[in-house]
C-alpha positions in Angstrom: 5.4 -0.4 -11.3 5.1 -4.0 -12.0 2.3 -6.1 -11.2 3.5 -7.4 -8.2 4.2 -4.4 -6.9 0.8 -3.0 -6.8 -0.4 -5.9 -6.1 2.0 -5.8 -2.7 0.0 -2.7 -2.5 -3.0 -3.6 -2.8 -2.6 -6.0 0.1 -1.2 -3.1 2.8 -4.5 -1.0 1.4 -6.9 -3.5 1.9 -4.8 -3.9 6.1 -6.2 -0.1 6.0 -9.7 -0.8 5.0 -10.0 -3.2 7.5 -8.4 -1.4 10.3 -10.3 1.6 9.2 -13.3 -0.3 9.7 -12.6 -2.1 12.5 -12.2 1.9 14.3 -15.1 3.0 13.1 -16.9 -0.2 14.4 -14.8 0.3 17.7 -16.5 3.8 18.3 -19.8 2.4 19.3 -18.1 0.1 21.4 -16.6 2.8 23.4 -20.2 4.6 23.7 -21.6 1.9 24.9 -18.6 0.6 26.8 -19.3 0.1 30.9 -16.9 2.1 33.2 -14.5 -0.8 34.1 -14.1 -1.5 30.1 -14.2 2.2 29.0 -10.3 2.6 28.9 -9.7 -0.9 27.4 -12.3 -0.4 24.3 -10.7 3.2 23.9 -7.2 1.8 23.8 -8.2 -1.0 20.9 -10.1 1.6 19.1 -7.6 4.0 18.7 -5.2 1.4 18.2 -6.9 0.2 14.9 -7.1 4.1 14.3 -2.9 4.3 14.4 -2.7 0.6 12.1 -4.9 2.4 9.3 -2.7 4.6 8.8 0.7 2.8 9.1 -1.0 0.3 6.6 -1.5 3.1 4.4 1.7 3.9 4.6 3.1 1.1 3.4 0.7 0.4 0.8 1.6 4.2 -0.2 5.4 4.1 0.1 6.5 0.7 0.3 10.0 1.1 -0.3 10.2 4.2 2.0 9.1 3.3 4.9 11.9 1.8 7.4 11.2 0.4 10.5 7.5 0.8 10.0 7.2 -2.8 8.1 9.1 -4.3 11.3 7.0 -2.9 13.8 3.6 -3.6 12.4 4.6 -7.4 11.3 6.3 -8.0 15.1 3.0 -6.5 16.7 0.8 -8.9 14.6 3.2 -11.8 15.0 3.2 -11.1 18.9 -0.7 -11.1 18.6 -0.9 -14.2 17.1 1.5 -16.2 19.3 -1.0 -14.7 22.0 -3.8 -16.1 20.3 -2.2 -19.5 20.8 -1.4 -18.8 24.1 -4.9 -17.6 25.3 -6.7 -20.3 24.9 -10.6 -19.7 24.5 -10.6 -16.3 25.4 -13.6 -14.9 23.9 -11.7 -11.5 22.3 -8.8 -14.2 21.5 -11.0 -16.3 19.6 -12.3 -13.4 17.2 -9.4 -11.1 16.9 -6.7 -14.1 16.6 -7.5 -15.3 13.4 -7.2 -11.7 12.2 -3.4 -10.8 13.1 -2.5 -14.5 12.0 -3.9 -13.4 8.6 -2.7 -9.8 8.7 1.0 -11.5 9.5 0.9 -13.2 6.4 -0.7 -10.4 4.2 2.5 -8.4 5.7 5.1 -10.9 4.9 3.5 -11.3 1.3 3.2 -7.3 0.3 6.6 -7.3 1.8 8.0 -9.7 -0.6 6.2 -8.0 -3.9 6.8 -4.8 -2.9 10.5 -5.1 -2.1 9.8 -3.1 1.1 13.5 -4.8 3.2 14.9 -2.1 0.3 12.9 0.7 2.6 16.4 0.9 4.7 18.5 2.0 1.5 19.1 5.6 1.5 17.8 7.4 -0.9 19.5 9.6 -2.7 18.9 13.7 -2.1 17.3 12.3 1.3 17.1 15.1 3.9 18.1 13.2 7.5 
């Protein structure tokens, strides 16, 4: 593996860390969620839950992991360009910032890692 490669990697596992993070920071927001925000917080939560491990997916498998780069680089690109279009919503304001970043980190570990090559097929693949 060359050093761009793992450092492509590297990128997609720190994603993880943070998502990771961000669920485990999301629990206490669901236990101490009101009623009428219960089902939102849960949804978020959960949701960083699902993008730790499709970020370690691609940090682990880079180059076999199709469709899984597109979908988690159009959901952070269609979070950002909601950012923009939010305004100063308070949860805008924070979490914006974030998938504009996480957009970037994607489109970078994409590059290094040669991850477009994940749509190959690879030889003695079972389909």
């Amino acid at each position: 593996m060359t050093l761009t490669y793992r450092i492509g990697q590297g990128l997609m596992a720190l994603a993880a860390l943070g998502a990771a993070a961000a669920f485990i920071g999301g629990v206490g927001h669901i236990a101490d969620a009101p009623t009428d925000r219960l089902w939102i917080e849960s949804w978020r939560t959960f949701g960083f839950m699902v993008f730790a491990g499709l970020f370690t997916l691609l940090a682990w498998r880079p180059t076999r992991s199709p469709l899984i780069w597109e979908l988690v680089f159009l959901h952070k690109v269609a979070m950002a360009t909601t950012y923009w279009a939010a305004g100063a919503v308070p949860e805008a304001s924070q979490a914006g910032p974030v998938d504009l970043v996480l957009c970037l980190m994607i489109l970078v570990a994409w590059g290094l890692t040669g991850g477009w090559q994940s749509w190959r097929v690879q030889k003695g693949a079972v389909s």
